[in-house]
C-alpha positions as CSV (number, residue, x, y, z in Angstrom):
1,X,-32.1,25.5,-34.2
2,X,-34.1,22.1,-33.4
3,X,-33.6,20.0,-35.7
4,X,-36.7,17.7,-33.6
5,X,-39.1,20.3,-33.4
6,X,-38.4,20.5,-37.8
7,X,-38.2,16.9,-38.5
8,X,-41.3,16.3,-36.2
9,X,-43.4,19.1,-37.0
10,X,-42.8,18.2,-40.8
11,X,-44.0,14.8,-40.4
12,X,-47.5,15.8,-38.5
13,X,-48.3,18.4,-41.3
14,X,-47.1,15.9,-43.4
15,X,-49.7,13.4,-42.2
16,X,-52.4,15.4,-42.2
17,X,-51.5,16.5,-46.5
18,X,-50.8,20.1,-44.7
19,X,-49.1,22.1,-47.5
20,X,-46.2,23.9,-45.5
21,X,-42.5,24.9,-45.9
22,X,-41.0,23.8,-42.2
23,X,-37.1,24.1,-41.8
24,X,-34.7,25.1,-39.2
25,X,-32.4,28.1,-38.2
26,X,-31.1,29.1,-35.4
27,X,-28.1,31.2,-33.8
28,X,-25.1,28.7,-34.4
29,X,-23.3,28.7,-37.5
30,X,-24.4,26.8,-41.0
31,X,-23.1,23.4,-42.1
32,X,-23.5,21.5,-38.3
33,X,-25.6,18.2,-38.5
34,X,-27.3,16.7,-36.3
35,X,-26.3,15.2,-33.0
36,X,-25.7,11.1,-33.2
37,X,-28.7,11.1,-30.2
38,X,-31.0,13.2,-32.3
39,X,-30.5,10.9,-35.3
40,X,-31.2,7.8,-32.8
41,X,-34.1,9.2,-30.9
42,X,-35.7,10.6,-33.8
43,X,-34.8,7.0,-35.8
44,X,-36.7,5.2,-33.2
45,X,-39.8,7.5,-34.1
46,X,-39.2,6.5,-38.0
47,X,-37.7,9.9,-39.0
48,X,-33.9,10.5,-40.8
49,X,-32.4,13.4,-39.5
50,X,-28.9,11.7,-41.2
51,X,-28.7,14.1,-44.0
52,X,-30.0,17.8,-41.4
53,X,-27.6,20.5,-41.7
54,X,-27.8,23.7,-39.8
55,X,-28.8,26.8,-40.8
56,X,-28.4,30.1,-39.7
57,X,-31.6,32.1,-39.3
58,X,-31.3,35.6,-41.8
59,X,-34.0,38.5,-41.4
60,X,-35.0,38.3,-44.9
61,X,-36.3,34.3,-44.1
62,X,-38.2,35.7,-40.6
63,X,-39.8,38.6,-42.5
64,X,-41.0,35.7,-45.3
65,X,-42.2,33.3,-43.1
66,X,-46.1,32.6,-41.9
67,X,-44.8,31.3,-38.3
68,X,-41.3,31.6,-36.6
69,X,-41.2,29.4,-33.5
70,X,-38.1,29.2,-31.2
71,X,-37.5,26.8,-28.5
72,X,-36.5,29.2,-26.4
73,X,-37.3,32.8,-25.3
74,X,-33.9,33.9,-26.4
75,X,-34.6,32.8,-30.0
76,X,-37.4,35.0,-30.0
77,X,-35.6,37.8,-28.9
78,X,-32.9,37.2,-31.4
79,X,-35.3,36.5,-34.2
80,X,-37.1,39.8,-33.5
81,X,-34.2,42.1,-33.5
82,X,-33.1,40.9,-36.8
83,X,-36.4,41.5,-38.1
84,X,-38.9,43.5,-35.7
85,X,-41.7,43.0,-37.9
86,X,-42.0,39.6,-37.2
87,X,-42.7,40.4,-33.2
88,X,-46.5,39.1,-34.3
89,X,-45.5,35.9,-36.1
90,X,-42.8,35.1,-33.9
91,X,-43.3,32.8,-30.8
92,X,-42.0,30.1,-28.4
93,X,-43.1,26.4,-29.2
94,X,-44.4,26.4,-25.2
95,X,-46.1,30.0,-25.2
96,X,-47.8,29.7,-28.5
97,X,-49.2,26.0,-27.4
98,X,-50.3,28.0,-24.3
99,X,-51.6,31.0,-25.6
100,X,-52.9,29.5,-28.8
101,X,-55.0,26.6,-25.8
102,X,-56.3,29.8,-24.3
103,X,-57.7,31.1,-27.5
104,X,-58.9,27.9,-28.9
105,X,-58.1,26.6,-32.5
106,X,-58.5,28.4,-36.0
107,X,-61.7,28.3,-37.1
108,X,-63.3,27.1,-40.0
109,X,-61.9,29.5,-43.0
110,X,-60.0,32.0,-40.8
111,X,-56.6,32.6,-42.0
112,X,-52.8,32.0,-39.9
113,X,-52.2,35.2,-39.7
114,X,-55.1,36.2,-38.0
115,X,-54.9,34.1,-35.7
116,X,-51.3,34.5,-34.7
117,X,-52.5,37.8,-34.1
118,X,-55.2,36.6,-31.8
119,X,-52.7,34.2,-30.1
120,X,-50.7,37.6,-29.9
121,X,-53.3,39.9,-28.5
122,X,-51.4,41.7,-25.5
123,X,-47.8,40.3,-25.7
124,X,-45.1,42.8,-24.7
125,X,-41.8,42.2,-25.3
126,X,-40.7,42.7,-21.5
127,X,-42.7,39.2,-21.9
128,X,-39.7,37.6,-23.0
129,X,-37.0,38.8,-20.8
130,X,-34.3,36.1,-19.5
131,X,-35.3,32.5,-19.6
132,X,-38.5,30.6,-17.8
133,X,-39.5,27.4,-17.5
134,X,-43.0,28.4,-19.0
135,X,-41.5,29.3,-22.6
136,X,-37.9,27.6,-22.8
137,X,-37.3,23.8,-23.6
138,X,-33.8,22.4,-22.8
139,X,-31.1,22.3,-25.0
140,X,-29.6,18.7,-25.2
141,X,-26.7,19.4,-26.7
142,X,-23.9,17.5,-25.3
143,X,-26.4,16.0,-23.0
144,X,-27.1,12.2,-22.9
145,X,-29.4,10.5,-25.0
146,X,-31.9,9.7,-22.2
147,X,-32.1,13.6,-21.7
148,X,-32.4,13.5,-25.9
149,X,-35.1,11.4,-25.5
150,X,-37.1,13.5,-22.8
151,X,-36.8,16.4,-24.8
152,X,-38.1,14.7,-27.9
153,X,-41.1,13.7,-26.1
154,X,-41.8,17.2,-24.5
155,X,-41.2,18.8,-28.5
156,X,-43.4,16.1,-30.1
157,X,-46.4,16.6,-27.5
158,X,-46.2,20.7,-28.0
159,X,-45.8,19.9,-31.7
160,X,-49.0,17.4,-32.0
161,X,-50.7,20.2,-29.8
162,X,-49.8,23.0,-32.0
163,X,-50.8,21.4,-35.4
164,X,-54.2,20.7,-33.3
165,X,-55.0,24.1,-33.0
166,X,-53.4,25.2,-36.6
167,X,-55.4,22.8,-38.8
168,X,-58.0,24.2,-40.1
169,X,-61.4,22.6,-39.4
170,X,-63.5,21.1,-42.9
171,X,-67.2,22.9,-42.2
């Protein structure tokens, strides 16, 4: 559950007239908003997280989705026990920044999924075992808003990043 990484990755696809369905769910129970520094720091960047609720993440949703990112490697593993044929689709915000930088952007005409599978290409789920630095952000919660705002700016630079190498290039 981020409501940042939504609420900022809606707004890039959003600026670019990227036709996408972009909400969060997570682990935690439905019906939380969001945190009073959230609402600021995002505020402060033009966004309204005032009206975000929280929802819980069902297998039916993972299994529909194009993309499942999780801010943290234990969302993945979550997310692909509930629905293990999502393992392909389903990636951290920092490895698929990393891996998807290491395979270069979609090309010209070639669809998501195959290029989630490229971005996939020798993953094992050991991969994902406890937490790293290289694939988990930090959870704010209950943090201060300075540590809000840090994490903000580390989402929005692997979220400008990310729709980088999603957008499709025009020929």
């Amino acid at each position: 559950r981020s409501p940042l990484a939504e609420a900022l990755l809606r707004d890039r696809l959003a600026r670019r007239g990227a036709a996408a369905n972009v909400y969060s769910a997570g682990l935690l129970d439905a019906g939380r908003p969001a945190s009073a520094h959230g609402i600021d720091v995002l505020r402060q960047r033009g966004l309204d997280l005032t009206g975000h609720r929280s929802r819980t993440f069902t297998a039916e949703a993972l299994d529909r989705a194009d993309l499942v990112v999780g801010m943290a490697r234990l969302h993945v593993r979550e997310a692909v026990a509930a629905a293990p044929g999502a393992w392909r689709k389903t990636f951290t915000l920092k490895e698929l920044v990393r891996r998807g930088e290491d395979i270069g952007p979609r090309a010209h005409g070639q669809p998501l999924e195959e290029w989630l599978l490229k971005a996939h290409a020798g993953r094992i789920p050991a991969d994902l075992l406890g937490e790293s630095d290289d694939d988990d952000i930090f959870d704010p919660i209950g943090s201060t808003r300075q540590v809000y705002e840090a994490t903000a700016n580390e989402i929005e630079d692997l979220v400008d990043r990310l729709v980088n190498l999603l957008e499709e290039p025009t020929p």
